[in-house]
C-alpha positions as CSV (number, residue, x, y, z in Angstrom):
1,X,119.0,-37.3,212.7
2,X,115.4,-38.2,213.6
3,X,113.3,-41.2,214.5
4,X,110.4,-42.6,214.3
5,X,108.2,-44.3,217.4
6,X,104.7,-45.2,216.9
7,X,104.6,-45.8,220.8
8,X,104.6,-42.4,221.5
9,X,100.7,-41.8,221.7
10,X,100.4,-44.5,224.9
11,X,101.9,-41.5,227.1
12,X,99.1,-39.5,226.1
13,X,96.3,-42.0,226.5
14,X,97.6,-43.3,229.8
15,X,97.1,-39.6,231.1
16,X,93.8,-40.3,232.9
17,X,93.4,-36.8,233.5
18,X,93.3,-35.6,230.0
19,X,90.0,-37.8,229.3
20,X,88.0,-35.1,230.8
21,X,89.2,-31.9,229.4
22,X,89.5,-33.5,225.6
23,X,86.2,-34.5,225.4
24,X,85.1,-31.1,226.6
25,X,87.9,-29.5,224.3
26,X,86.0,-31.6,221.3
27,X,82.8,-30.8,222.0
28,X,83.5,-26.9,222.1
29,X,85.8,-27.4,218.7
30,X,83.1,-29.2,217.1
31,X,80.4,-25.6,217.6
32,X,83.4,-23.6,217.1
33,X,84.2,-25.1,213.7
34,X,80.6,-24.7,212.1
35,X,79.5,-21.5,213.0
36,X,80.5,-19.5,210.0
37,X,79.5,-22.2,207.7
38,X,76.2,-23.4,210.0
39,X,75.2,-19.2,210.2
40,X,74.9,-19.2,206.0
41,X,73.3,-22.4,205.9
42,X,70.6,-21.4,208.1
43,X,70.2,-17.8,206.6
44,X,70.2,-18.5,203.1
45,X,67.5,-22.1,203.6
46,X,65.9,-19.7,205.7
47,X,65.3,-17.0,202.6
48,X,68.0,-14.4,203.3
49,X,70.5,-13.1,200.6
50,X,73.5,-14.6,200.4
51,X,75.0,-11.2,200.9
52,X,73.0,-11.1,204.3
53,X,74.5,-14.6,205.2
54,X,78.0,-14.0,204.4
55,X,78.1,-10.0,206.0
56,X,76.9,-11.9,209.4
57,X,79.7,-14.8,209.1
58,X,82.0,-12.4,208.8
59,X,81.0,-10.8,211.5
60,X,81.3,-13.4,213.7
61,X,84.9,-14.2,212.7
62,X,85.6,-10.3,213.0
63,X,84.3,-10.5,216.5
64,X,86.2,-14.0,217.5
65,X,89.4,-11.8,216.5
66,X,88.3,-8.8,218.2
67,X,87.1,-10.7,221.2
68,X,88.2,-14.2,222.0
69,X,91.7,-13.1,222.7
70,X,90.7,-10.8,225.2
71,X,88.6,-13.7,226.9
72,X,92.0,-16.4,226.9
73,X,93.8,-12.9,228.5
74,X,90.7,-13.2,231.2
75,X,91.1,-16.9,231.8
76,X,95.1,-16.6,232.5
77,X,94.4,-13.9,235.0
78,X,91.2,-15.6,236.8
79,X,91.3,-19.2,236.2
80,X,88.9,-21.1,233.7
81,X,86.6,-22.1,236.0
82,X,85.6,-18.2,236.5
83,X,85.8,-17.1,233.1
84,X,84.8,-19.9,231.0
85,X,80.8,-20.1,232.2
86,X,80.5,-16.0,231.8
87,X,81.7,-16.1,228.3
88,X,79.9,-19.0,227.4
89,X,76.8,-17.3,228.6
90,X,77.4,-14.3,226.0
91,X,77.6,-17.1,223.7
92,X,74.6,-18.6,224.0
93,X,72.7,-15.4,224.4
94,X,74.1,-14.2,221.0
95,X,72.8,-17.5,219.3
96,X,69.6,-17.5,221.0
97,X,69.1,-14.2,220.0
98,X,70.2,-15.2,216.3
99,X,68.1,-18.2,216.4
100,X,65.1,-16.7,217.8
101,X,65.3,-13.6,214.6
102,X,65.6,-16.4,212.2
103,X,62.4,-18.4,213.9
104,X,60.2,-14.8,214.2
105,X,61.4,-13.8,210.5
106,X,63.3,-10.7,212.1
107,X,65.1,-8.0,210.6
108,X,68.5,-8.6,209.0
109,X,70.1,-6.3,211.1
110,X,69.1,-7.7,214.5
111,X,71.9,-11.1,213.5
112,X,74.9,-8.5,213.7
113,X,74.6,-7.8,217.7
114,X,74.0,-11.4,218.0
115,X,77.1,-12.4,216.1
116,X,79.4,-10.0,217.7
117,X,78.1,-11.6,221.0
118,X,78.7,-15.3,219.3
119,X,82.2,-13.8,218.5
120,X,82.7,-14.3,222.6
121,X,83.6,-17.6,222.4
122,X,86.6,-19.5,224.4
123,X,89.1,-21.0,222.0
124,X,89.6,-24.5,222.8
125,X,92.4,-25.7,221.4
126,X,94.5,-23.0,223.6
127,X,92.5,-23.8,226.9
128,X,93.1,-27.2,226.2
129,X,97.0,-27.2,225.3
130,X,97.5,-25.0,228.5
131,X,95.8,-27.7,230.8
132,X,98.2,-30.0,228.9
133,X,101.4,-27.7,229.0
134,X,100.8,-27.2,232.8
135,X,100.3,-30.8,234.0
136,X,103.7,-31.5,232.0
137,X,106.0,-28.7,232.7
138,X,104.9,-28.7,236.5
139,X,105.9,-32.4,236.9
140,X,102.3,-33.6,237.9
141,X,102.9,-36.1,235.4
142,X,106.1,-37.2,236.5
143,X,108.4,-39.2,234.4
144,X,105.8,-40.8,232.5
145,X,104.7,-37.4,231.2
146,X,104.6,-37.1,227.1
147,X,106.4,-34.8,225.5
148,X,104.7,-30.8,224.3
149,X,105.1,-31.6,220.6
150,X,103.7,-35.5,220.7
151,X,100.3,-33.6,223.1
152,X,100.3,-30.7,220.0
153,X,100.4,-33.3,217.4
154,X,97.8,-35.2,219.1
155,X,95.9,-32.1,219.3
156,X,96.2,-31.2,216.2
157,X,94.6,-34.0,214.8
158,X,91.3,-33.3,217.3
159,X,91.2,-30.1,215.6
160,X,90.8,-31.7,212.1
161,X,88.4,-34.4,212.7
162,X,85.9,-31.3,214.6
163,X,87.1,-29.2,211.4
164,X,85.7,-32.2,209.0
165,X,82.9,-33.5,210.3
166,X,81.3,-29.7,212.1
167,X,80.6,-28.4,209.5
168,X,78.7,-31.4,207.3
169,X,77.1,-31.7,210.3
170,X,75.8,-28.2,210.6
171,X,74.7,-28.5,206.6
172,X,73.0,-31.8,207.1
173,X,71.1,-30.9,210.2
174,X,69.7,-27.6,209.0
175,X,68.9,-29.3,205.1
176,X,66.9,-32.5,206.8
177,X,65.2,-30.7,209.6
178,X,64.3,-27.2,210.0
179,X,67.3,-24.2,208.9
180,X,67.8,-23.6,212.8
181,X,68.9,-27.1,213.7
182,X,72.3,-27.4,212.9
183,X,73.4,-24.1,215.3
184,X,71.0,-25.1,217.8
185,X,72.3,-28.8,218.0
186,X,75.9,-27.6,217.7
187,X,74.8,-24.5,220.9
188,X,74.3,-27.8,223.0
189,X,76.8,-29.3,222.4
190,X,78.6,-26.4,223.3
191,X,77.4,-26.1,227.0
192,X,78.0,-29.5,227.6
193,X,81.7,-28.7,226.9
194,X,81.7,-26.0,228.4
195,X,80.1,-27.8,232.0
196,X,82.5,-30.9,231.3
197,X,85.4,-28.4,231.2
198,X,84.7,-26.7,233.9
199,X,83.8,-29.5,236.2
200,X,87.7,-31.3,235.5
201,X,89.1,-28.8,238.2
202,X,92.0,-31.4,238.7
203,X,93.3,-30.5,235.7
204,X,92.8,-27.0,235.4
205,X,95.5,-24.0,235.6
206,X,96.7,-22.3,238.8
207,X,96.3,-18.7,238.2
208,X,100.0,-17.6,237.7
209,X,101.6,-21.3,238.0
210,X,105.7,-21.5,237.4
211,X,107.0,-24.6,235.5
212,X,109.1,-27.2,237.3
213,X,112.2,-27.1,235.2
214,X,112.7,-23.0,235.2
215,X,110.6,-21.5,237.5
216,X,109.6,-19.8,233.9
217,X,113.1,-18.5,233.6
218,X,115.0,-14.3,234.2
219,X,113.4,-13.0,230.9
220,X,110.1,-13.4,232.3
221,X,110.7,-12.8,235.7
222,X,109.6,-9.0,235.6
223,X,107.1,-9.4,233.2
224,X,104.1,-8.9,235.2
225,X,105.8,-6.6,238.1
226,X,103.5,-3.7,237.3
227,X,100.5,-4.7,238.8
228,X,97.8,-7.6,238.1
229,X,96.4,-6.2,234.5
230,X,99.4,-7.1,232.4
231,X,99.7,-5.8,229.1
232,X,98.5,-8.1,226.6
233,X,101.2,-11.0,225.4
234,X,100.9,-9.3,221.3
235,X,102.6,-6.0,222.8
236,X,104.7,-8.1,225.0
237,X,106.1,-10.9,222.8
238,X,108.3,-10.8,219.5
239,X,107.3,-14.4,218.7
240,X,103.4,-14.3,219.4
241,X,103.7,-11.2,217.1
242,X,105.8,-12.7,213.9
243,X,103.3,-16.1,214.5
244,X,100.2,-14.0,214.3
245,X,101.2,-12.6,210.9
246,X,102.6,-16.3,209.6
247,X,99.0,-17.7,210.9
248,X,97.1,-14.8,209.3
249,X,99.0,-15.2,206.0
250,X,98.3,-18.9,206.2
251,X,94.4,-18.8,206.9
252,X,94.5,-15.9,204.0
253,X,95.6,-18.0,201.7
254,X,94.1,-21.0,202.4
255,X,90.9,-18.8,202.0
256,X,92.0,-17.8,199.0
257,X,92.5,-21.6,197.9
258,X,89.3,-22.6,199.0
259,X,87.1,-20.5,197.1
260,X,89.6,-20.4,194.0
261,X,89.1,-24.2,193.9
262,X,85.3,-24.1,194.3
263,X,85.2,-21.5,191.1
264,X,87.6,-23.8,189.6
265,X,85.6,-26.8,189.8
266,X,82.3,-25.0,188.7
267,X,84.4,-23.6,185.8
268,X,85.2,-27.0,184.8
269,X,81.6,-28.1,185.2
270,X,81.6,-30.6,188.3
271,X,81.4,-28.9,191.7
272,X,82.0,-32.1,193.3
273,X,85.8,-31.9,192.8
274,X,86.3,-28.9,195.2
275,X,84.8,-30.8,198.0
276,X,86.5,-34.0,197.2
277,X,89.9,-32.3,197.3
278,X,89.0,-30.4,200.3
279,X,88.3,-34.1,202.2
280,X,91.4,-36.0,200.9
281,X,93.1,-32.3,202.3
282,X,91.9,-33.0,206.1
283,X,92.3,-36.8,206.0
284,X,96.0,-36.2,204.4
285,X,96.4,-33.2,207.1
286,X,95.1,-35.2,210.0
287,X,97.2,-38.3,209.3
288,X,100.2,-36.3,209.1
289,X,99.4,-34.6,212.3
290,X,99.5,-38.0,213.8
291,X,102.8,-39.0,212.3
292,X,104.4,-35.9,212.8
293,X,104.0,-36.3,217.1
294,X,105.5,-39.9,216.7
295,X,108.9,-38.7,215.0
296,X,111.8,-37.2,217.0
297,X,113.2,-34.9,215.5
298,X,116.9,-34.0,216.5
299,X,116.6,-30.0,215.8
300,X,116.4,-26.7,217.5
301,X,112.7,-25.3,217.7
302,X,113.9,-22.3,216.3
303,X,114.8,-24.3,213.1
304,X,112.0,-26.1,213.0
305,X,109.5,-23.0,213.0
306,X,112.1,-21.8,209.9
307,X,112.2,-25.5,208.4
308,X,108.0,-25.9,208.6
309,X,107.5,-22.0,207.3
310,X,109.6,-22.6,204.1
311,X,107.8,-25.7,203.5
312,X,104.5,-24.8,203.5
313,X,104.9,-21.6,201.9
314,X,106.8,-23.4,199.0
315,X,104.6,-26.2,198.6
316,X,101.5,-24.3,198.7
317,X,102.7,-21.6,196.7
318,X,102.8,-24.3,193.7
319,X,99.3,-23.4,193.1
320,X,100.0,-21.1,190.6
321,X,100.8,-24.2,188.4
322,X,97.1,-25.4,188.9
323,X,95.6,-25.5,185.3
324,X,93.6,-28.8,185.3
325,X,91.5,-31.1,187.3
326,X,94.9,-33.8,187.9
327,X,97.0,-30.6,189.0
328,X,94.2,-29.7,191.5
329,X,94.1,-32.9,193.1
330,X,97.8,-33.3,193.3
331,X,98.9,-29.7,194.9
332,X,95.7,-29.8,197.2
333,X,97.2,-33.1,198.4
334,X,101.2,-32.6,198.5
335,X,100.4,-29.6,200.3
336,X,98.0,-30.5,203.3
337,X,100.7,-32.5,204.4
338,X,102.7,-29.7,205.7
339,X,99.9,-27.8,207.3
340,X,100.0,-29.5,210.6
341,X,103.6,-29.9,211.4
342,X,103.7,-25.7,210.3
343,X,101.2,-25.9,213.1
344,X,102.1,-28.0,215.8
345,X,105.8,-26.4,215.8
346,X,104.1,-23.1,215.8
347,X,102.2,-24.0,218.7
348,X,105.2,-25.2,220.4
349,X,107.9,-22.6,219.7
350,X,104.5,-20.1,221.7
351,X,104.8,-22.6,224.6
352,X,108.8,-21.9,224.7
353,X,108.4,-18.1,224.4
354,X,105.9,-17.1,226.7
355,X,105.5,-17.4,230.2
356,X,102.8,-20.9,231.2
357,X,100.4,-18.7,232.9
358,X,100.3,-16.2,229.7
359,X,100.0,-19.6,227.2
360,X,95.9,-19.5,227.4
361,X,96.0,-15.8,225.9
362,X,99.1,-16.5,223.3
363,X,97.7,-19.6,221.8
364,X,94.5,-17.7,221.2
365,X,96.3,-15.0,219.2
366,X,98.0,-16.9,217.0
367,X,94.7,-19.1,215.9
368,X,93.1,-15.6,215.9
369,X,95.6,-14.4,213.0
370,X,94.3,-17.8,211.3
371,X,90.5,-16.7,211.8
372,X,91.0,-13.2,210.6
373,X,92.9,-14.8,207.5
374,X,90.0,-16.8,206.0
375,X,87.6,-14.1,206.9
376,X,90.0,-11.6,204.6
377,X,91.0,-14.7,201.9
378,X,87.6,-15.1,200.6
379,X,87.1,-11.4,200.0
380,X,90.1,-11.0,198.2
381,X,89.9,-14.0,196.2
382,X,86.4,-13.5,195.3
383,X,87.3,-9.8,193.7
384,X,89.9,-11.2,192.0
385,X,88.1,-14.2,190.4
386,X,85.6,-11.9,189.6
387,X,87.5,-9.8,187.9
388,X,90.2,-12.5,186.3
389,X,88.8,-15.9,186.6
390,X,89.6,-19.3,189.4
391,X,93.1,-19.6,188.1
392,X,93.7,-16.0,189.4
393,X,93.0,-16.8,192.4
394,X,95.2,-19.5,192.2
395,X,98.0,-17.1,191.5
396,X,96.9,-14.7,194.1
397,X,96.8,-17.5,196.7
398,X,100.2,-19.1,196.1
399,X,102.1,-15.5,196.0
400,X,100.6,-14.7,199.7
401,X,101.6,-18.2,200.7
402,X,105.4,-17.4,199.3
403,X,105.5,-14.5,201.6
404,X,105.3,-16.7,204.9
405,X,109.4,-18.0,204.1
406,X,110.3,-15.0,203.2
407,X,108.9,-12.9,206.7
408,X,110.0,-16.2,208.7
409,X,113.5,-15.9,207.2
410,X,113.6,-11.8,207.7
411,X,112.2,-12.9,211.5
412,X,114.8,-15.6,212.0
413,X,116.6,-13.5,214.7
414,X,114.4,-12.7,216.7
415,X,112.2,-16.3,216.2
416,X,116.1,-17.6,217.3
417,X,116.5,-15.5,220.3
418,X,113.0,-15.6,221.9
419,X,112.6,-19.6,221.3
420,X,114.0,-20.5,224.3
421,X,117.3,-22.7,223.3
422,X,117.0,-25.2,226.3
423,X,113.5,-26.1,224.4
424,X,115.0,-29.0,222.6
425,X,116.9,-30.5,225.5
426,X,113.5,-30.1,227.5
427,X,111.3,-32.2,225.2
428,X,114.4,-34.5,224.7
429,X,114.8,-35.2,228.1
430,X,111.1,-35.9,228.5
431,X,111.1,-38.6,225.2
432,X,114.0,-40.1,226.9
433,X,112.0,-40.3,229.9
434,X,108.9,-42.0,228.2
C-alpha cells in the first residue's frame, strides 16, 4: 500500500535552516556539473585537439574518484568548516592554473596537474544530505521534521536542474565571450558556495554526532575504537560497497547511452535529436524526483533498493530495441523515470547503513562509482561504435544496465541485513509526525 501527499514538500521549505546550506549546495553543484563538459569546450574553441580536451576531462573525473572521497573522509573527521575552505583552495588553484595555460597558449601537458588538483573538489550533494540527515535524526527539528526520503527526493531534483542548466551554461559562456569564461564564471560561483556553506555554522555537523532515536545503534558501536583515523567506510561497509558497483554500472551505462545516442542521431542525419532526448530525459527525471518524495511507500528499504535496481536495469536495458528515431525518444523517456527513485533509495538505504558522522564520506563514494562510470562509458562505447556502429552501443549499454538486477539480486542478503530494519518504521514515524 502507498500514498500519495503533495503536502509533503512544506516540511522542507519551513526548515529555515536549510535556506542557507541549499543555496550554497546549488551553487557548488552548478561548477561541479560543468567541469568536464566546460574543460572541452574551452580547449577545443581555444585550438586544442579534441584528444587533448577529452585526455584532460578525464582526468579530472579520474581525480574526483581518486580524491574527493578522501576529502568527505576529511570533513567527517574535522568538521566542514575546517575542511571545506582548504580543499576548495586546491580547487581554485588547479583552475587558475588551467585557466591561466589556456590564456598564455601553454603546453598541453601543464592542464593535467591542474586537473588532478580540480579533481579536489567537495561533493555537494553528500555535504548537503549530511547537514540534512543530522538536523533530522538528532531531533533539532523536532516533530515537524520531514522525513530522509521526502529531503533525498527534494535533493534529487537540485541535482538535475544544476545538471541541466551547468553545462549549457558553461557552452554558452565560453561560445559568446572568450573560451575561458564559462570555467571562470562557474570557479565563482564556486567560492561563493563554498563561503555561504561555510558561514551556516548552525547547521553544520558535530564532528562524531549520535542520532536521537539510536544513539547510532551496537553494530556501530566499535567501529571507530581503534583510534581517530578510521578505516575508510568502502573497507568498512557491505552496502557502500555493492552501491558503489550499482552506481558505477549505472553512470557506465548511461555513458554508454549518451554517446550511442549522439552517433545515433548523426547516423540518421539530425544531431539535434540527441540533445532533445537528453532534455525531455532530465525534465522527465527531475519531475519524477519530485513525485517520488511525495509518495509513501509502505515497504522495507531493503526492498526498495531491490524493487528500484530491477527497474532501472530492465527499463534501460530495453535499448537494445532502439532502431529508429520514435524508439529513441520513447526508451530515452520511459527510462529517466526510474533514474531518480534508483537514486534517492540508494541514498537512503547509505543513510540506514552507516554510522551519521561517516554519511559525508559514504555519500561521496557512491556518487564517485557514478563519476568513474561515465568517465569509463564513453570509452567503451566509443570503441565499440567505432568498430560496429550507434546501435552497438546501444546493445553494449542495455547488457551492462541488465547486470545492475542481477548483482542487486546476488547482493540481496547482505543489502537485507546491513539496511537497518527499523529504517521504515523510522521514516514512518516521522510522516506520521508531519
Amino acid at each position: 500500500m502507498s500514498a500519495v501527499d503533495p503536502g509533503v514538500y512544506r516540511s522542507v521549505i519551513r526548515v529555515r535552516q536549510a535556506y542557507a546550506f541549499d543555496a550554497a549546495g546549488l551553487l557548488m553543484r552548478f561548477y561541479s556539473y560543468m567541469m568536464s563538459i566546460g574543460t572541452v569546450t574551452m580547449l577545443s574553441l581555444s585550438g586544442y585537439s579534441f584528444m587533448t580536451s577529452g585526455l584532460v576531462a578525464s582526468v579530472i573525473s579520474l581525480s574526483i574518484f581518486l580524491l574527493s572521497p578522501r576529502v568527505s573522509k576529511l570533513v567527517d573527521e574535522h568538521g566542514q568548516s575546517r575542511v571545506l575552505p582548504r580543499a576548495a583552495a586546491i580547487v581554485v588553484a588547479g583552475l587558475a592554473l588551467m585557466l591561466a595555460n589556456v590564456a598564455l597558449k601553454g603546453p598541453d601537458w601543464l592542464f593535467l596537474p591542474a586537473a588532478l588538483l580540480m579533481g579536489c573538489i567537495p561533493n555537494a550533494q553528500a555535504i548537503v544530505r549530511a547537514r540534512w540527515t543530522y538536523l533530522i535524526r538528532t531531533g533539532r527539528l523536532g516533530a515537524d521534521a520531514p522525513s530522509i526520503r521526502t529531503v533525498f527526493s527534494f535533493e534529487g531534483m537540485l541535482d538535475d536542474i544544476g545538471f541541466m542548466l551547468s553545462p549549457p551554461f558553461a557552452i554558452a559562456m565560453s561560445s559568446a565571450f572568450t573560451p575561458i569564461a564559462g570555467l571562470l564564471v562557474g570557479g565563482v560561483v564556486f567560492v561563493i558556495g563554498v563561503t555561504v556553506m561555510c558561514a551556516a555554522k548552525g547547521s553544520e555537523p558535530e564532528v562524531g554526532w549520535v542520532a536521537e532515536e539510536d544513539g547510532e545503534g551496537a553494530a556501530h558501536a566499535n567501529e571507530d575504537a581503534a583510534g581517530a583515523q578510521p578505516k575508510s567506510i568502502i573497507r568498512t561497509s557491505a552496502v557502500v560497497r555493492i552501491l558503489f558497483v550499482l552506481m558505477f554500472l549505472t553512470g557506465a551505462f548511461y555513458g554508454t547511452f549518451d554517446t550511442a545516442g549522439i552517433a545515433f542521431a548523426e547516423e540518421l542525419g539530425n544531431p539535434n535529436i540527441a540533445g532533445a532526448a537528453l532534455m525531455i530525459s532530465a525534465l522527465l527525471s527531475a519531475a519524477m524526483g519530485l513525485f517520488f518524495g511525495m509518495v509513501r511507500l509502505n515497504l522495507p528499504l531493503y526492498k526498495q533498493v531491490m524493487l528500484t535496481s530491477a527497474l532501472l536495469g530492465a527499463v534501460y536495458g530495453t535499448q537494445i530495441l532502439i532502431n529508429s528515431e520514435l524508439a529513441f525518444y520513447v526508451v530515452s523517456a520511459v527510462a529517466a523515470l526510474t533514474y531518480a527513485p534508483f537514486l534517492i533509495v540508494s541514498n537512503s538505504a547509505v543513510e540506514r547503513a552507516v554510522p551519521g558522522k561517516r554519511l559525508t564520506e559514504a555519500i561521496t563514494w557512491v556518487n564517485s562509482g557514478m563519476t568513474c562510470g561515465v568517465a569509463f562509458g564513453p570509452t567503451l562505447a566509443g570503441f565499440i561504435i567505432d568498430a560496429a556502429g550507434a546501435t552497438a552501443g546501444f546493445d553494449a549499454g542495455g547488457a551492462v544496465a541488465l547486470s545492475i538486477p542481477v548483482i542487486a539480486l546476488c547482493c540481496f542478503r547482505i543489502i537485507k541485513r546491513n539496511v537497518r530494519d527499523d529504517a521504515y518504521e523510522v521514516m514512518a514515524r516521522t510522516e506520521r509526525k508531519g
